[in-house]
VOGU-3710 file (C-alpha; in Angstrom, 3 decimals, decimal comma):
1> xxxxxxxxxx> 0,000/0,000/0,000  1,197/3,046/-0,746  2,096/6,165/1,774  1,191/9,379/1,396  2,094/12,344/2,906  -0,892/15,572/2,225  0,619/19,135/2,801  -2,711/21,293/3,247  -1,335/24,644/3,662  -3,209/27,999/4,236
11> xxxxxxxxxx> -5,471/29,334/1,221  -8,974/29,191/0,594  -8,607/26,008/-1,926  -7,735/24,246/1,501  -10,958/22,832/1,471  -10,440/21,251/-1,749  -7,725/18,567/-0,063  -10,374/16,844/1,568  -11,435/15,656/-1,770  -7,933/14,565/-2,833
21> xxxxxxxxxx> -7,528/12,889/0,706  -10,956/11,346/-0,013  -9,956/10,095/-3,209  -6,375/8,974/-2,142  -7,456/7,285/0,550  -10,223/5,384/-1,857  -7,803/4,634/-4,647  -5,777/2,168/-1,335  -3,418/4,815/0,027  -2,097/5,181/3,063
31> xxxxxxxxxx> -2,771/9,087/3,785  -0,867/11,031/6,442  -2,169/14,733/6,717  -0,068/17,679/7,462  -1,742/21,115/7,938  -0,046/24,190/8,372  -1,404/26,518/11,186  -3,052/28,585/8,500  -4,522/25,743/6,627  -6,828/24,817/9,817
41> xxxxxxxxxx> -8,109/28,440/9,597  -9,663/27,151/6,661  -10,877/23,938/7,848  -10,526/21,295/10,679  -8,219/18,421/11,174  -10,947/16,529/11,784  -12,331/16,372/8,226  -9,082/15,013/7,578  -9,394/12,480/10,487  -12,669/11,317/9,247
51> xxxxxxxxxx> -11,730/10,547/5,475  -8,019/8,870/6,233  -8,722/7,700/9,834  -5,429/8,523/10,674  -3,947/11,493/13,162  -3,526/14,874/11,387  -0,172/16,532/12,373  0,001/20,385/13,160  2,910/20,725/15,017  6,206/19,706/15,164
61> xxxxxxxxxx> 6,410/19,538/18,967  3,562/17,261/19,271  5,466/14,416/20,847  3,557/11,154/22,002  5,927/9,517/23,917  6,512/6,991/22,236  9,443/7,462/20,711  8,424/8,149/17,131  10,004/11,681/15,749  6,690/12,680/13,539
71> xxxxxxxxxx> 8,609/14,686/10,653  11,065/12,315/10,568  8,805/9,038/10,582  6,835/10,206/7,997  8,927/11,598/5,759  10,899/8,144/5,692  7,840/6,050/5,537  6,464/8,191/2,769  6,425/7,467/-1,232  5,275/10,899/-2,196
81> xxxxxxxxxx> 4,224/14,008/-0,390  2,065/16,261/-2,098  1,472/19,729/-1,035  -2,270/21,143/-1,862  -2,854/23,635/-1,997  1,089/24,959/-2,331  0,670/28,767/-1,616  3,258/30,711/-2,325  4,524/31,311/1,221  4,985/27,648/1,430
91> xxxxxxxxxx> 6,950/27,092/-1,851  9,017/30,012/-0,861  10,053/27,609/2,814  10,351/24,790/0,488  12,638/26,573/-2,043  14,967/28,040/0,599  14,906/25,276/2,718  13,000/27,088/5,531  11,848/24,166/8,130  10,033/26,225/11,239
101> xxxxxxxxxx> 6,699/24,383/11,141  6,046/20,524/10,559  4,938/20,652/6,599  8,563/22,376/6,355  10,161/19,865/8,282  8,833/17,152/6,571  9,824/18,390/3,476  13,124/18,470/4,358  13,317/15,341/5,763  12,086/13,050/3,238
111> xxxxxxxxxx> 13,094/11,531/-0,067  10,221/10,404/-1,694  8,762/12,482/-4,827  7,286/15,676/-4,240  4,449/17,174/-6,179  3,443/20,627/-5,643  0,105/22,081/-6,698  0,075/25,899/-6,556  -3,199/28,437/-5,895  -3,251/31,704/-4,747
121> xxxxxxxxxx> -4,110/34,870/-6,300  -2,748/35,067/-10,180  -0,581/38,610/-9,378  0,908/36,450/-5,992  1,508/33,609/-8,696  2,652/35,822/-11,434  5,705/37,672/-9,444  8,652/36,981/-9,875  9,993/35,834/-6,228  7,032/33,000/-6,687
131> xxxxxxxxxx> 8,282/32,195/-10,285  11,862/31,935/-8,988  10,893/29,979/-6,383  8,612/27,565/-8,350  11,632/27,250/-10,683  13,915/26,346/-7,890  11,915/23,935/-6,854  11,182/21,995/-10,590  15,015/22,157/-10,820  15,718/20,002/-7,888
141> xxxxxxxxxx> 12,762/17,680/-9,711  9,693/18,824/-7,742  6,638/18,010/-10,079  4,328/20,948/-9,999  -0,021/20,304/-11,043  -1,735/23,489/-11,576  -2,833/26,122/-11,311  -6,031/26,440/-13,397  -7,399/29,528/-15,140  -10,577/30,002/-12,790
151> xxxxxxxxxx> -12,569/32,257/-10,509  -10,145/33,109/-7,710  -11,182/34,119/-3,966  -10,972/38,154/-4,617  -13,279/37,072/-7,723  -10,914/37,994/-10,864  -11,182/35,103/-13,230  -7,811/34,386/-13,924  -4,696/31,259/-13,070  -3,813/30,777/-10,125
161> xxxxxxxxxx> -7,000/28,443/-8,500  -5,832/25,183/-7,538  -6,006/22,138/-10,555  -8,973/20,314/-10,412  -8,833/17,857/-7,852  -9,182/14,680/-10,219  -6,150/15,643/-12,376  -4,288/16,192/-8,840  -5,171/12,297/-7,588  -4,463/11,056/-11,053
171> xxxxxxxx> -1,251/12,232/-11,404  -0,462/11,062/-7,579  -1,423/7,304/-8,551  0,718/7,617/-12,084  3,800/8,661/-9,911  2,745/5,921/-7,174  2,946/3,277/-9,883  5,792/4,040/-11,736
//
């Protein structure tokens, strides 16, 4: 079976990863949810609880007891980690190796394929410290999914809303199997 590891980070299309957990966790994965503080302004851990049936991490520090080192564990055990929605503040952590939260520390830890699917407003996507980051990142072979032309949050119609959530699970399975 294969591992997972779900970076929901903080923008509105948060609520959209509870469809690719859904369908993750349908298709036989194993999914492990990481949410950024911001994300679960957006929406619970629990949703996330209830579709995987596994803990949701939020914090680093969260230790058990039981001698398992969360960002650690999971980035080992993982086969891919997919980040979705990727805003840009996240991409920028990931591209300058920024780890002060547990998504970032993950990230850093493992070295399983990473797949990053951007959304956030199309003038954040369209600058240039996002475009050098998102370059950074595909040069160190990060797979990026998205964004879509759409209606965005502020309500311009333009890219930057997150790839439909289909193509996103899709392309998680082809890289699972190959």
């Amino acid at each position: 079976m294969s591992r997972v590891i779900l970076v929901v980070s903080g923008g509105i299309a948060a609520y959209k990863a509870a469809d690719i957990a859904s369908g993750l966790t349908k298709a036989g994965c194993t999914v492990d949810v990481i949410m950024t503080e911001n994300a679960t302004k957006f929406i619970t851990p629990l949703t996330f609880e209830a579709l995987t049936h596994r803990k949701v991490y939020t914090d680093t520090f969260d230790y058990q007891g039981d001698g398992f080192i969360a960002h650690v564990g999971l980035a080992q055990e993982a086969d891919l980690m997919l980040v979705a929605p990727a805003t840009a503040n996240i991409m920028a952590k990931m591209a300058h190796g920024i780890a002060d939260d547990m998504a970032t520390s993950t990230f850093l830890a493992t070295t399983a394929a990473v797949v990053v699917c951007p959304a956030m407003n199309t003038h954040m996507y369209e600058n240039p410290a996002t475009q050098d980051n998102l370059a950074t990142l595909r040069s160190r072979g990060i797979i990026t999914v998205g964004p879509a032309v759409g209606k965005l949050a502020c309500g311009d119609v333009a890219q930057g809303v997150l790839a439909p959530v289909d193509q996103i699970v899709q392309e998680a399975l082809r890289l699972l199997e190959g």
